[in-house]
N, C-alpha and C positions, 0 to 999 in steps of 0.2 A: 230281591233280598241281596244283602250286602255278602260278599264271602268273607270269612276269616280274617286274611289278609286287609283286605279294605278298611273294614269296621275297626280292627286296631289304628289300623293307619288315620284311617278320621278321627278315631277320640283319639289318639295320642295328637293332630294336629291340633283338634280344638282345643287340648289343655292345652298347651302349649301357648297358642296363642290368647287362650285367658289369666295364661301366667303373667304372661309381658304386659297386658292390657291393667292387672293389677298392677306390677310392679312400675310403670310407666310413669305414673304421679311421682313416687318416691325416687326416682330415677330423674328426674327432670327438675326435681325442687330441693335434690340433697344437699345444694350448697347455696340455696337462697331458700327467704319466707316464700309459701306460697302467695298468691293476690290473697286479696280479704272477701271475693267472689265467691273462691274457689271452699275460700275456712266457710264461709256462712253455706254453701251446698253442703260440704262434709259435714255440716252439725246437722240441717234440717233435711234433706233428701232422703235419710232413712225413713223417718218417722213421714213424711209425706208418703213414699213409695209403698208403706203400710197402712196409711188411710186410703188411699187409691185399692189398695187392692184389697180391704176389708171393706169398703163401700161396695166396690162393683162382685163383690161376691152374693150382692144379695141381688141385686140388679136381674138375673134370672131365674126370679124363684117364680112359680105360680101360687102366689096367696091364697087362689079360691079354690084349689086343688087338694086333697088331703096328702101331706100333715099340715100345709097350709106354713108352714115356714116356720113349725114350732121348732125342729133339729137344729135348725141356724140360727133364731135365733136364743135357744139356750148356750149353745156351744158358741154365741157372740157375747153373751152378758159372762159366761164363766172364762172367757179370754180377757175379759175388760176385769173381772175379777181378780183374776188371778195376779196379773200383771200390777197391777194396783195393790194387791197385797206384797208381790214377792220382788218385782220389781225384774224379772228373770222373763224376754223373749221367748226363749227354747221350751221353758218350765208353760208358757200360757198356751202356746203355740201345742205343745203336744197334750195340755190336759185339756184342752178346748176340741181338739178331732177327735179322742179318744171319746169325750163325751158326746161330742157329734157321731161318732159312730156307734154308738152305746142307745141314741136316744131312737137313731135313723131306725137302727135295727128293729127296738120296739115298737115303733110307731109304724114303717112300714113293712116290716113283716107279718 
């Protein structure tokens, strides 16, 4: 285990250089367009990086196991819901786990 000393010193290294690592686009493109590469990543690489990682969330379930993948996928349709109504990440994102822990709870306790 890390000491005191250390463990600051890592996470203040690692923001640090996730600072730079953000700021680094806007630093290097502030006085030109960016490519038209780079604009079509920044539109679609969100929403890719969220089908990637709402696809493979289900990828280790055991379906013939109880609750058989009923918590994910309820807390999958009311993330697809919500979002669709409100049009709010954060807002789908947290009423989608709440519900997935809501349902986990009843189902497998």
């Amino acid at each position: 285990m890390l000491s005191l000393d250390k463990a600051a010193l890592a996470a203040t290294s690692m923001a640090a250089i996730i600072a730079f690592c953000r700021a680094l686009p806007f630093l290097f493109f502030s006085r030109r367009k960016p490519p038209v590469a780079m604009t079509f990543l920044g539109d679609y690489m969100p929403a890719l990086a969220m089908t990637v990682l709402a696809v493979s969330s289900y990828t280790g379930l055991n379906w013939k196991a109880q609750p058989h993948g009923i918590p994910e996928l309820i807390a999958g349709v009311c993330v697809a819901l919500l979002h669709l109504w409100k049009r709010n990440a954060l807002l789908s994102i947290l009423g989608g786990t709440a519900l997935y822990m809501l349902v986990s709870g009843l189902l497998k306790g």
